[in-house]
NUMARGU-979174 format. One record per residue (C-alpha): residue in one letter; x, y, z. Coordinates in nm, 2 decimals. Example, Ala and Ser with C-alpha at 12.3 -4.5 7.8 and 13.67 -1.06 7.14 Angstrom:
# NUMARGU-979174
PT  aa      px      py      pz
PT   A    1.23   -0.45    0.78
PT   S    1.37   -0.11    0.71
# end
This chain:
# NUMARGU-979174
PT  aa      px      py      pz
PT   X    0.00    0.00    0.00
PT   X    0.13    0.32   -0.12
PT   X    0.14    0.68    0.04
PT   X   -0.10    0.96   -0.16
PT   X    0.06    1.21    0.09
PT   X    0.10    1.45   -0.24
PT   X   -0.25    1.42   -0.32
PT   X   -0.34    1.49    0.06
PT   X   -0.12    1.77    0.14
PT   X   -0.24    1.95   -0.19
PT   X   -0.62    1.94   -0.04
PT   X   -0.53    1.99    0.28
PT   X   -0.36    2.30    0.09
PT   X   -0.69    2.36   -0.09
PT   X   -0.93    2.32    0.26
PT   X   -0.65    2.57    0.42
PT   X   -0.75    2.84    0.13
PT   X   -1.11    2.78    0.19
PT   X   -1.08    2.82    0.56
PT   X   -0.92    3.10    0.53
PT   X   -1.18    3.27    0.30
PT   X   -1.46    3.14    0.56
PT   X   -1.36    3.15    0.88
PT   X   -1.14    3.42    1.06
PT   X   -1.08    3.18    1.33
PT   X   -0.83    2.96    1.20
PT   X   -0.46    3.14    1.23
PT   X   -0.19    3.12    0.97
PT   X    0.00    2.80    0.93
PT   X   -0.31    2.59    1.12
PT   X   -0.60    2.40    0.95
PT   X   -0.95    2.27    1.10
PT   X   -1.00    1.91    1.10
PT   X   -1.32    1.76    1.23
PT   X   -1.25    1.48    1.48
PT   X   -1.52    1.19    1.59
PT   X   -1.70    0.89    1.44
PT   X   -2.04    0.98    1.53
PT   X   -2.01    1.38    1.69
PT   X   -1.77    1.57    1.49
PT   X   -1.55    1.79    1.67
PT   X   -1.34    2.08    1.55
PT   X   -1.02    2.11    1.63
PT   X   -0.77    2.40    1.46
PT   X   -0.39    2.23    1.46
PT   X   -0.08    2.33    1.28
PT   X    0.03    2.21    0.92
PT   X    0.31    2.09    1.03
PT   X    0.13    1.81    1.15
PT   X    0.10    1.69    0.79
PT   X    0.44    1.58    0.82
PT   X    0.41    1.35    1.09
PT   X    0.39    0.96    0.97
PT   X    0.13    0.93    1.23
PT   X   -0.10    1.19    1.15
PT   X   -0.07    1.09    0.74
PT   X   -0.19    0.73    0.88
PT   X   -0.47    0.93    1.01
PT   X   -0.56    1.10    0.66
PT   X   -0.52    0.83    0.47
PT   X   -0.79    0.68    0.69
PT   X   -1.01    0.95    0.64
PT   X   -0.92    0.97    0.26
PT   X   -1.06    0.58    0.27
PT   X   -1.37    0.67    0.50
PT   X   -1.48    1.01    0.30
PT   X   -1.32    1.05    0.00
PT   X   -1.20    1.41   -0.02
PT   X   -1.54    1.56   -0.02
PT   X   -1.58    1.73    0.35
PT   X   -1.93    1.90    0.35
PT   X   -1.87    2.06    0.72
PT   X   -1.59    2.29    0.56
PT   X   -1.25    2.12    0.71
PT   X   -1.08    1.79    0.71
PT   X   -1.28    1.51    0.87
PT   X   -1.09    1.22    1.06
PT   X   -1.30    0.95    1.19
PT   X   -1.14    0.80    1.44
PT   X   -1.20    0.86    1.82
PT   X   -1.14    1.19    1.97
PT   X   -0.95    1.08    2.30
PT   X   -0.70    0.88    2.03
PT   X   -0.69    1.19    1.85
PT   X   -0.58    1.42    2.19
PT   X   -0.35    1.15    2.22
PT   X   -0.15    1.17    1.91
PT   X   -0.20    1.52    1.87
PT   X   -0.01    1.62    2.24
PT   X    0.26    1.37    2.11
PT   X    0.30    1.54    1.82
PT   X    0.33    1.90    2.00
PT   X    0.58    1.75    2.18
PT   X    0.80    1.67    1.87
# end
């Protein structure tokens, strides 16, 4: 199984321009993903994230489980949100 991490980074590139345009909310060099199998929540987290092996696991699933069309706006991850929070203080830590 092969990486589509170009293909992912350039929406994630594309979302970033939309969220920009929609929403003041979400600072420079951040995007909004929507975290949550059932309840979506929305977190704002930096791009750099997009680098992380881990988090690409994490987009790839939701490339799988959505496709790339994300009708609330940002990038949808379904997975659980306390797994999420989990890889998400790791990754600040890095």
């Amino acid at each position: 199984m092969g990486f589509r991490l170009p293909s992912v980074i350039l929406h994630a590139k594309q979302v970033l321009k939309l969220q920009s345009r929609n929403q003041t909310d979400v600072p420079k060099g951040h995007i909004a993903v929507y975290v949550g199998e059932i309840q979506k929540t929305r977190f704002v987290v930096p791009i750099s994230y997009l680098n992380h092996p881990s988090f690409v696991d994490l987009l790839n699933l939701a490339e799988e489980e959505f496709g790339f069309n994300h009708p609330m706006g940002g990038l949808t991850i379904p997975c659980d949100e306390d797994a999420f929070l989990h890889l998400t203080t790791q990754l600040h830590g890095c």
